[in-house]
C-alpha positions as CSV (number, residue, x, y, z in Angstrom):
1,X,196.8,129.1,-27.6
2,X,200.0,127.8,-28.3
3,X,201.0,127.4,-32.1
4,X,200.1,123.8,-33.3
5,X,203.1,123.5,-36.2
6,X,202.9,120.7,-38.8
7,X,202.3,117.6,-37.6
8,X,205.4,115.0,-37.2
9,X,205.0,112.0,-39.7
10,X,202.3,109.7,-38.8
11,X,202.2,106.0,-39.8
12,X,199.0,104.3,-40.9
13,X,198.8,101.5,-38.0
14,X,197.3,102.8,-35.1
15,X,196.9,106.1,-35.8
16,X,195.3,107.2,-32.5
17,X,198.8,106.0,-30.8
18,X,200.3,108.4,-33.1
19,X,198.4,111.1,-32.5
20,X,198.4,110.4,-28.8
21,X,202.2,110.8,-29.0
22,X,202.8,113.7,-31.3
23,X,200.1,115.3,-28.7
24,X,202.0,114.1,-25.6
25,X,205.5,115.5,-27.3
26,X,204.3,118.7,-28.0
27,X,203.2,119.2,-24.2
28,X,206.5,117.3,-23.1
29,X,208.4,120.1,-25.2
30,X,206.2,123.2,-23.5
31,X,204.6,124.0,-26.9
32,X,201.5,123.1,-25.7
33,X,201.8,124.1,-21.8
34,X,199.0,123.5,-18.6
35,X,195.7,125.2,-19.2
36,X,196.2,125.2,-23.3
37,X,193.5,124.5,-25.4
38,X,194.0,122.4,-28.2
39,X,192.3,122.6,-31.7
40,X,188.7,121.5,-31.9
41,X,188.3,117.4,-32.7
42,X,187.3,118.5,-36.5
43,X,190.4,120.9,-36.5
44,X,192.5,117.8,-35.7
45,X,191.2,115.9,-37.9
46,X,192.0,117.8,-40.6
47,X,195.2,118.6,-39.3
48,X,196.3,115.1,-38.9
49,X,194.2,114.1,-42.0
50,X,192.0,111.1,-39.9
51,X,188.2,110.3,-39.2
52,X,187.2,111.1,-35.5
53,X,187.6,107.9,-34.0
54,X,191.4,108.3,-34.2
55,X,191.2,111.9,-33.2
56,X,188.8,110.9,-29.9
57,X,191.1,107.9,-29.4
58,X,193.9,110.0,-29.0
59,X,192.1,112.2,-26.7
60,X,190.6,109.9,-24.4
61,X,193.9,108.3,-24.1
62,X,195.6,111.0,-23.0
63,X,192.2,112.0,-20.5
64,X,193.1,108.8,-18.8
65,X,196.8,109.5,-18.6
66,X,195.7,113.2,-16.9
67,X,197.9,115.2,-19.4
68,X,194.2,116.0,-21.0
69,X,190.6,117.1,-19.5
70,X,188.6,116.2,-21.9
71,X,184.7,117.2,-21.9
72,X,181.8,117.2,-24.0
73,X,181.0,120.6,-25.8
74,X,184.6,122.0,-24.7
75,X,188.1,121.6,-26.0
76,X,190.2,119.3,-24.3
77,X,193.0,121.0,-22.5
78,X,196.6,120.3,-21.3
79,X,196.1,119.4,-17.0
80,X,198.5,119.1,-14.5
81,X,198.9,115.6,-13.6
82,X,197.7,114.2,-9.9
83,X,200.2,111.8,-9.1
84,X,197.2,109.4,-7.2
85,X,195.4,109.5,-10.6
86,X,198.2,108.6,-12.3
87,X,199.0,105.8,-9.9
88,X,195.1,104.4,-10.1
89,X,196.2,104.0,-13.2
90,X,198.5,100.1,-12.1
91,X,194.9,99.9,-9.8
92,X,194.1,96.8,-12.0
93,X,197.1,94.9,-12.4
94,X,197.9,96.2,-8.8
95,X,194.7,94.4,-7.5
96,X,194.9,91.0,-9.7
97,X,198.9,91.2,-7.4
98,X,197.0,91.4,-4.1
99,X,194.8,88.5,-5.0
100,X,197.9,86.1,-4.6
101,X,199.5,85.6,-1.1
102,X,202.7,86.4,-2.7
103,X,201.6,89.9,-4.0
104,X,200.1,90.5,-0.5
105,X,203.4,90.0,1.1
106,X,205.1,92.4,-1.9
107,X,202.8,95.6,-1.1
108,X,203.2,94.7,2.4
109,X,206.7,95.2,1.6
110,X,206.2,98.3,0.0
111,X,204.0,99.5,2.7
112,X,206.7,99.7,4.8
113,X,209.1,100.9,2.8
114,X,206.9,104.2,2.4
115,X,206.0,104.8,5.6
116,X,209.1,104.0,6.9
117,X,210.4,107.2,4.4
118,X,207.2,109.2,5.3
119,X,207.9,109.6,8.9
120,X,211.3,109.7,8.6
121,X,210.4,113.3,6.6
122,X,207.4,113.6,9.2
123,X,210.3,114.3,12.1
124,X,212.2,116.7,9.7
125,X,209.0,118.8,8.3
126,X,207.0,118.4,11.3
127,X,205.4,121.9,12.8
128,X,203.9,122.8,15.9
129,X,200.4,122.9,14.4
130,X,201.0,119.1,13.6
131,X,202.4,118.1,16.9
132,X,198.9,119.3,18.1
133,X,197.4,117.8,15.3
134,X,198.8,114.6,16.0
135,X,198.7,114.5,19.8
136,X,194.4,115.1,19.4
137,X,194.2,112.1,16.5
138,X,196.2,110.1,18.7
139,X,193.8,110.9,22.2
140,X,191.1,109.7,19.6
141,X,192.7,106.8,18.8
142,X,193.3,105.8,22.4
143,X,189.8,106.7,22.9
144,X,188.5,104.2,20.5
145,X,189.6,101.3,22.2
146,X,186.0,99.6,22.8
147,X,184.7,100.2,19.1
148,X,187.1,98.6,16.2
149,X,185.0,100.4,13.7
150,X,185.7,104.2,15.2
151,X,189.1,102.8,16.2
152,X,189.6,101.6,12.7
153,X,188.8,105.3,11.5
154,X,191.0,107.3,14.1
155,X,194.2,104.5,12.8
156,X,193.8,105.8,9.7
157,X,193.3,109.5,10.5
158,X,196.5,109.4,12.4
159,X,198.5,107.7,9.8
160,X,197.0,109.6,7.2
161,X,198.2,113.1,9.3
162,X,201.7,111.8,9.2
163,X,201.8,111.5,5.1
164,X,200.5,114.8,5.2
165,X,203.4,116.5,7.0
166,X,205.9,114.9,4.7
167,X,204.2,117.4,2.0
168,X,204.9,115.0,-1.3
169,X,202.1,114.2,-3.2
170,X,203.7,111.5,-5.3
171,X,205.1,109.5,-1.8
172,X,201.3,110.4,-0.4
173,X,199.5,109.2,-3.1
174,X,201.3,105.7,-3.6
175,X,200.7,105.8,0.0
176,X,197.2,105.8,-0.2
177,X,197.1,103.4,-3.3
178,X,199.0,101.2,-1.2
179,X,196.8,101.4,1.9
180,X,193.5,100.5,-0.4
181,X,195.0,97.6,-1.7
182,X,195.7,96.0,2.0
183,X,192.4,97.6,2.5
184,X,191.1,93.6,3.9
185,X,194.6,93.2,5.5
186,X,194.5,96.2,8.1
187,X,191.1,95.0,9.0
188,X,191.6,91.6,9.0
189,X,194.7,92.5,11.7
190,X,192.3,94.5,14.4
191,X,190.4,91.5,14.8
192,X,193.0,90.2,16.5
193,X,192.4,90.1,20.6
194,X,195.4,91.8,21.1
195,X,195.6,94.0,17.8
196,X,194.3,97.4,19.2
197,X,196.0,97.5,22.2
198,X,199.7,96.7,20.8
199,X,198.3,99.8,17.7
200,X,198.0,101.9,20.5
201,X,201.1,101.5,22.2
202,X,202.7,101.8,18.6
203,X,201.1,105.0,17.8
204,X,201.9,106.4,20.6
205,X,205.6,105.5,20.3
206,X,205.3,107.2,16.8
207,X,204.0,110.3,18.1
208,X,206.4,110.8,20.9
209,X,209.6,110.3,18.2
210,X,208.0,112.5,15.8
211,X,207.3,115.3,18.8
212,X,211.2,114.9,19.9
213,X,212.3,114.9,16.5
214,X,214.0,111.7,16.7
215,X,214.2,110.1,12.9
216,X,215.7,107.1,14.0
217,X,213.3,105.9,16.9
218,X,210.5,106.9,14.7
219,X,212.1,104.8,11.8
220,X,212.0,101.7,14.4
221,X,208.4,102.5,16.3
222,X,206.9,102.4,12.5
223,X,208.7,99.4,11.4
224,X,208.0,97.4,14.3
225,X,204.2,98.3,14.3
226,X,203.9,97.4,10.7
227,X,206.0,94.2,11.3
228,X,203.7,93.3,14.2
229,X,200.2,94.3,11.7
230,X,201.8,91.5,9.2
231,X,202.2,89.4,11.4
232,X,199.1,89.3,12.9
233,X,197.6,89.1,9.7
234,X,199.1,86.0,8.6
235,X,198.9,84.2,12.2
236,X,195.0,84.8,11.6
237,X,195.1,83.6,8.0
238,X,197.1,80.4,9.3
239,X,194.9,80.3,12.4
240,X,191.6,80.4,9.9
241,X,193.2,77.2,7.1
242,X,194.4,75.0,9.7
243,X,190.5,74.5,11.9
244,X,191.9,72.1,13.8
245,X,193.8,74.0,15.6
């Protein structure tokens, strides 16, 4: 294991904050690197001179932020970080945003804004292997037409297959925070009459640009299908408030 020098000075409030950041600094500075072991919690303790709350404070802490697994009978140790983890992390405050219409229309916002980036790198990273990939997830799709629950799983193995060509976990992970947080949205959408017909015709004008390795038409065939899933989704909303209609 890594040398654990002398501790930098500590203040008496919160001393788990401390900790937690003398901890974090010496990982930040490589003196603790992935896969390190640090001391045992009684080591700490005496090393920082505190009780074992503020020790397993400290450590949980950090376990939440993924620089630390931390485990019962085992020493915590320094983890690589997974950027979806990390991003579950807003999940709360993320959800009490989605609760208000206005917070709705923000990660709708930034919904499109990802994807938008996703398949642009789609058309640049895209192989063979996920031309064919894509061309059998959208014959699925198309396939699903009668059966809004299987069509609702073959949408989002498509999309999903597109983030994965793009190969960057931190774009694919706040994609797929993003995409459970409009969780009720997109299903709310394919009730529409019209909604899986118009997603099919989309996809399939997503596919085709990413096969010819067009950036720009694939740009526009994902913004317009997103723009048209927003749309629908507050034409039913106003459709639902306003009975009388």
């Amino acid at each position: 294991m890594s040398s654990f020098g002398a501790p930098s000075h500590l203040r008496r409030d919160r001393l788990s904050d401390q900790i937690a950041k003398d901890i974090e600094a010496r990982v930040l500075s490589g003196e603790l690197a992935i896969g390190d072991r640090l001391p045992s919690e009684r080591d700490l303790m005496a090393h920082y001179g505190v009780g074992r709350p503020a020790v397993r404070e400290a450590l949980l802490w950090l376990n939440k932020t993924g620089m630390l697994s931390v485990s019962n009978g085992d020493r915590s140790r320094v983890t690589e970080p997974d950027p979806r983890e990390l991003l579950q992390l807003l999940s709360g405050a993320a959800r009490m945003l989605v609760s208000r219409n206005s917070g709705i229309r923000q990660f709708q916002k930034t919904r499109t804004f990802v994807e938008v980036a996703i398949v642009r790198e789609a058309v640049r990273q895209a192989s063979e292997e996920d031309i064919a990939d894509l061309a059998e997830l959208l014959a699925q799709n198309e396939a699903s037409a009668e059966d809004i629950a299987l069509f609702s799983r073959t949408d989002d193995a498509f999309h999903h297959r597109i983030a994965s060509i793009a190969q960057d976990p931190l774009l694919d992970a706040l994609y797929h925070v993003v995409l459970e947080l409009l969780e009720d949205q997109r299903r709310m959408s394919l009730s529409h009459p019209e909604a899986l017909s118009k997603a099919i015709e989309a996809h399939r004008q997503i596919f085709e640009a990413i096969r010819d390795r067009d950036a720009d038409r694939a740009e526009a065939a994902m913004r317009a299908h997103l723009t048209t899933v927003v749309q629908t989704y507050w034409d039913i909303r106003e459709e639902a408030a306003d009975p009388a209609d």
